[in-house]
LORO-202124 format. One record per residue (C-alpha): y, z, x. Coordinates in Angstrom, 2 decimals. Each point is the difference from the previous one (the first is absolute). Layout:
BEGIN
+---------+---------+---------+
|       y |       z |       x |
+---------+---------+---------+
|       Y |       Z |       X |
...
+---------+---------+---------+
This chain:
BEGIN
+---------+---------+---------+
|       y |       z |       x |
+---------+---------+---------+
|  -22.62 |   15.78 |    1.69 |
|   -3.47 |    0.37 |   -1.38 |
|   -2.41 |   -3.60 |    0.92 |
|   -0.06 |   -1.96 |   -2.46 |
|   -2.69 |   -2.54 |   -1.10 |
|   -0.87 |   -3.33 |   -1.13 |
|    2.08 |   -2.44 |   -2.18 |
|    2.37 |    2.83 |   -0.46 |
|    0.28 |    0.17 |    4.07 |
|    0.87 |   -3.34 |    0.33 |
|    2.29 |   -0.63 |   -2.60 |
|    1.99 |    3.20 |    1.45 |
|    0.11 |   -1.89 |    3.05 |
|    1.51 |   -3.22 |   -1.56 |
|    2.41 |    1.79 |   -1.93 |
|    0.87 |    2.21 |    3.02 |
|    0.56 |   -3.11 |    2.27 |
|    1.25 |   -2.25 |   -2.77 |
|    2.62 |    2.24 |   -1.41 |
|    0.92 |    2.69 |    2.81 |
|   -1.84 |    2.91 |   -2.33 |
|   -0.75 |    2.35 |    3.00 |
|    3.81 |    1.10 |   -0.42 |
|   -0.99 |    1.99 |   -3.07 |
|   -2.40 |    1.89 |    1.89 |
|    1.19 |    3.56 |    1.72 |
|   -0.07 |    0.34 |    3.49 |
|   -0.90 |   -2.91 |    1.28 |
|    4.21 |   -0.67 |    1.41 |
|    1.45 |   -1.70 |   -2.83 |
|    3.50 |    1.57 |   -0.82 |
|    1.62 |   -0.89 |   -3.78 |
|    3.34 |   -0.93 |    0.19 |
|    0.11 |   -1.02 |   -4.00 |
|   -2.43 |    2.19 |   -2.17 |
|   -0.27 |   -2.00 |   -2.96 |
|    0.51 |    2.66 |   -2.34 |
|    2.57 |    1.15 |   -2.67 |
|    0.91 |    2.73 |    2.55 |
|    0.86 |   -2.52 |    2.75 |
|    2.98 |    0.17 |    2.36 |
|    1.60 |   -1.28 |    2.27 |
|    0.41 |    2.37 |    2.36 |
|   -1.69 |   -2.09 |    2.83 |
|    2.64 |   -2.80 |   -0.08 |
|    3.58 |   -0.70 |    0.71 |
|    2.20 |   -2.25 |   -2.38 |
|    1.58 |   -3.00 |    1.26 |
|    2.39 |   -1.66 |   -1.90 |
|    0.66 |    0.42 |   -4.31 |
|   -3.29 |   -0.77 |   -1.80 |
|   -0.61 |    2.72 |   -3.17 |
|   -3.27 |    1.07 |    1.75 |
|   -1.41 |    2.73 |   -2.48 |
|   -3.43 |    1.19 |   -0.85 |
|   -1.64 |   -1.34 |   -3.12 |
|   -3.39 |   -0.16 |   -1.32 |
|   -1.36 |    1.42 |    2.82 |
|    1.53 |   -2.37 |    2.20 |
|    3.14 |   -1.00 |    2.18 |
|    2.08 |   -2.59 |   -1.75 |
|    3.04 |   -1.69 |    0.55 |
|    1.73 |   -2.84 |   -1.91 |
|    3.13 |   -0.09 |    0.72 |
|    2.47 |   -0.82 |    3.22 |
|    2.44 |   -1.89 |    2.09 |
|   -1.14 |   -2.32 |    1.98 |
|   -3.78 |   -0.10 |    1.78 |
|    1.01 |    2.73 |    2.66 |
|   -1.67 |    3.19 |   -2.35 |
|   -2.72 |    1.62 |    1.47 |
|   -2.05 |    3.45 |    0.65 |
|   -0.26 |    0.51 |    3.22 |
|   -2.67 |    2.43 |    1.29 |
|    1.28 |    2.58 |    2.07 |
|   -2.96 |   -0.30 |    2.69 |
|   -0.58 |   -2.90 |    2.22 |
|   -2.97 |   -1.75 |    0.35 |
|   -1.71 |   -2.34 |    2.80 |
|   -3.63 |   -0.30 |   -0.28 |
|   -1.23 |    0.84 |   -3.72 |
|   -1.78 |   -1.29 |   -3.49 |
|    2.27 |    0.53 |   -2.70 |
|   -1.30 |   -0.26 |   -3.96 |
|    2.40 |   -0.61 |   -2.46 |
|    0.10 |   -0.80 |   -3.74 |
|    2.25 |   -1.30 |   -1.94 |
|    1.12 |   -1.97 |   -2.99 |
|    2.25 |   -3.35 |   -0.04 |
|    1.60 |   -1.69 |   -2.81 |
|    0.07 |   -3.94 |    0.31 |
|    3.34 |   -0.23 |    1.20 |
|   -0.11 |    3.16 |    2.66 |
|    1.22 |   -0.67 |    3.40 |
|   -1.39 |    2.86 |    1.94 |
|   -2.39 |    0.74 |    3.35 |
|   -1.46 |    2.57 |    2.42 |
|    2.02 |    0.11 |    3.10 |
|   -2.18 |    1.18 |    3.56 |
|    1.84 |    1.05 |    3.42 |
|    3.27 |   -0.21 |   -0.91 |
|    2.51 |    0.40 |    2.45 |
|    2.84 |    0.99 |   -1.72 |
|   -0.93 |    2.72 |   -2.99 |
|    3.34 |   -0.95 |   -1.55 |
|    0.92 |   -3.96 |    0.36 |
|   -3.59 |   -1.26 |   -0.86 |
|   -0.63 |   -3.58 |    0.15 |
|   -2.18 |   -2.13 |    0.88 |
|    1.56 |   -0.42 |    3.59 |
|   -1.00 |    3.49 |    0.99 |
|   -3.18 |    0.55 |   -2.22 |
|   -3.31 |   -1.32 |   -1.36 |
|    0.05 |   -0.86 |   -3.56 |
|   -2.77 |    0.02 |   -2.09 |
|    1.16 |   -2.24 |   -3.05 |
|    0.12 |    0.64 |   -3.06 |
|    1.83 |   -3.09 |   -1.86 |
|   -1.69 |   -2.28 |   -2.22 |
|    2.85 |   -2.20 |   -0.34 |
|    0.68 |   -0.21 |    3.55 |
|    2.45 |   -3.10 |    0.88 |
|   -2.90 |   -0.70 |    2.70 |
|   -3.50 |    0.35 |   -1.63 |
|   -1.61 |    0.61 |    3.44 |
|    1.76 |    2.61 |    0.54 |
|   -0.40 |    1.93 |   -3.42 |
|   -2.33 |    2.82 |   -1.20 |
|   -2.88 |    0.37 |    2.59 |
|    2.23 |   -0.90 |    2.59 |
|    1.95 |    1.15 |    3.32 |
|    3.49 |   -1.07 |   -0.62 |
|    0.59 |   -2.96 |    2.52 |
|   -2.66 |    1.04 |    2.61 |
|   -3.57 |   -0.42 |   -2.46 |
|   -0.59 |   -2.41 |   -2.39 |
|   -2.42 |   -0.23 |   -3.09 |
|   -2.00 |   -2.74 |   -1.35 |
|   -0.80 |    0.01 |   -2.84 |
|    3.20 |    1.67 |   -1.62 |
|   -0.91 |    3.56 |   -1.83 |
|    1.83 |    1.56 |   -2.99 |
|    0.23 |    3.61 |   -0.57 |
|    2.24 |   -0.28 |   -3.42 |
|   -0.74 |    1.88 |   -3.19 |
|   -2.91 |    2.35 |    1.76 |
|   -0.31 |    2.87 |    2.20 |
|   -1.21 |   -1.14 |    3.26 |
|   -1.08 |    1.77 |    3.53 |
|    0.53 |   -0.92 |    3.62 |
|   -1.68 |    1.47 |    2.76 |
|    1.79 |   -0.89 |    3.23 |
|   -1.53 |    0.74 |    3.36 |
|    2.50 |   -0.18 |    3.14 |
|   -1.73 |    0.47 |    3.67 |
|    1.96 |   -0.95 |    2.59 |
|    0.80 |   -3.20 |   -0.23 |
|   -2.75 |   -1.03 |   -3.01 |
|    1.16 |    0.45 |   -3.47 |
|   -1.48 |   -0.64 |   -3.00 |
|    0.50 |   -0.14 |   -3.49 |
|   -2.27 |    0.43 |   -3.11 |
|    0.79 |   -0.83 |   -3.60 |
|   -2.01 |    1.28 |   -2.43 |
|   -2.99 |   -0.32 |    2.20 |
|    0.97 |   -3.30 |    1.58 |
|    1.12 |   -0.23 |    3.36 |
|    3.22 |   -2.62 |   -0.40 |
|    1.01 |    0.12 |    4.03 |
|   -1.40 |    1.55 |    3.30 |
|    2.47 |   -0.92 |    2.40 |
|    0.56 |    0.80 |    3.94 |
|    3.96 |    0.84 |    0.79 |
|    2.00 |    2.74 |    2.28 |
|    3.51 |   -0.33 |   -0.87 |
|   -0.20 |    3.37 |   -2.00 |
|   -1.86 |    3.05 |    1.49 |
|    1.00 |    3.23 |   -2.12 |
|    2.11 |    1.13 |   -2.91 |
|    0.56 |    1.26 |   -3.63 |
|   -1.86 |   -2.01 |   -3.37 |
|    2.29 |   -0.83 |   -1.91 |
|   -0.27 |   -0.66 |   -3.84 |
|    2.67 |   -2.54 |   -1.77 |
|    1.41 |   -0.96 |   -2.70 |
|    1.93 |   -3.11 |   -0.08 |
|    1.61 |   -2.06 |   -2.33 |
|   -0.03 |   -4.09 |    0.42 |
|    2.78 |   -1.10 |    1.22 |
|    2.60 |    0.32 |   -2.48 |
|   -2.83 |    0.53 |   -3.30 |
|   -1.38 |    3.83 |   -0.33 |
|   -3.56 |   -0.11 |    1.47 |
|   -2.47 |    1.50 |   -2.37 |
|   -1.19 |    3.69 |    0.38 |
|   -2.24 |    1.49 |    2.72 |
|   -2.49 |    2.80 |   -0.71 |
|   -1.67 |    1.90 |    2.88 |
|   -2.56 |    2.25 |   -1.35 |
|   -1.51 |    0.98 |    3.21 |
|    0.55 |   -0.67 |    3.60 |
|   -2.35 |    2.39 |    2.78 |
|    0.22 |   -0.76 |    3.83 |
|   -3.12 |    0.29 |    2.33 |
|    1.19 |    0.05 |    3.86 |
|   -2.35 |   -1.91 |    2.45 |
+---------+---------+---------+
């Protein structure tokens, strides 16, 4: 990459560090797993469970399923990595970014780090922002009604997460060393969950 100067130079650096931008530069190890375009596939995931996944708008969408147990599944497992993902919520949308999982078909949050996405989480603490009964957040963040990014760096046994440029938890834990990401869709509880959008979703191994 050519040097670049002045205020340009350091707002590059903010937005690089704020919102995970080095992934759209090439060669520098980032891998896209989602490429946010009209041409997108899904040819780097496996389906679990019945959610109408499809490709719309130049992104991933689904909107419909039984149950909270719908997810892609990437077909590559990951232990130490930064992983940059966008995507779109609706108020109501019970969805997350699961790390290390264990099992690449019965993903919970028993075998799995999840990254929350859930506005309307039954437990605040442990809604959007948050590691699903392992990390809490204070304040509470929303991603509703907006397209959102989270960077999420896991190294060894730190992990962090990053919400539109705000770091919600940095936590210390080993219970999970390696696995697949996972990306759900889940209704709430017996009410349909509203629709997840991933738009685009690149890996950067560490």
């Amino acid at each position: 990459m050519k040097r670049l100067h002045g205020a340009f130079a350091a707002l590059c650096v903010v937005a690089l560090t704020a919102l995970g931008c080095a992934g759209m530069a090439p060669g520098d190890g980032w891998v896209t797993l989602l490429d946010g375009s009209n041409s997108a596939t899904l040819n780097n995931w496996n389906r679990v469970g019945d959610a109408n996944w499809r490709v719309e708008g130049g992104a991933v969408v689904a909107a419909k399923g039984t149950g909270t147990g719908n997810y892609l599944v990437s077909k590559n497992s990951y232990s130490n990595f930064q992983l940059r993902a966008e995507f779109w919520a609706d108020h109501t949308t019970n969805s997350g970014i699961y790390i290390r999982a264990s099992d690449s078909v019965k993903i919970t949050t028993a075998n799995a780090y999840e990254v929350n996405i859930f506005d309307q989480a039954p437990r605040p603490e442990f809604g959007t922002g948050s590691i699903v009964n392992v990390a809490r957040v204070m304040p509470i963040y929303k991603a509703g009604g907006k397209w959102n990014t989270y960077v999420i760096t896991a190294k060894d046994t730190h992990i962090t997460a990053v919400l539109n440029g705000v770091e919600t938890i940095t936590m210390y834990d080993s219970k999970f060393a390696s696995g697949p990401l996972a990306l759900q869709f889940g209704n709430r509880g017996k009410e349909p969950g509203g629709a997840i959008k991933w738009r685009k979703v690149q890996i950067k191994p560490l």
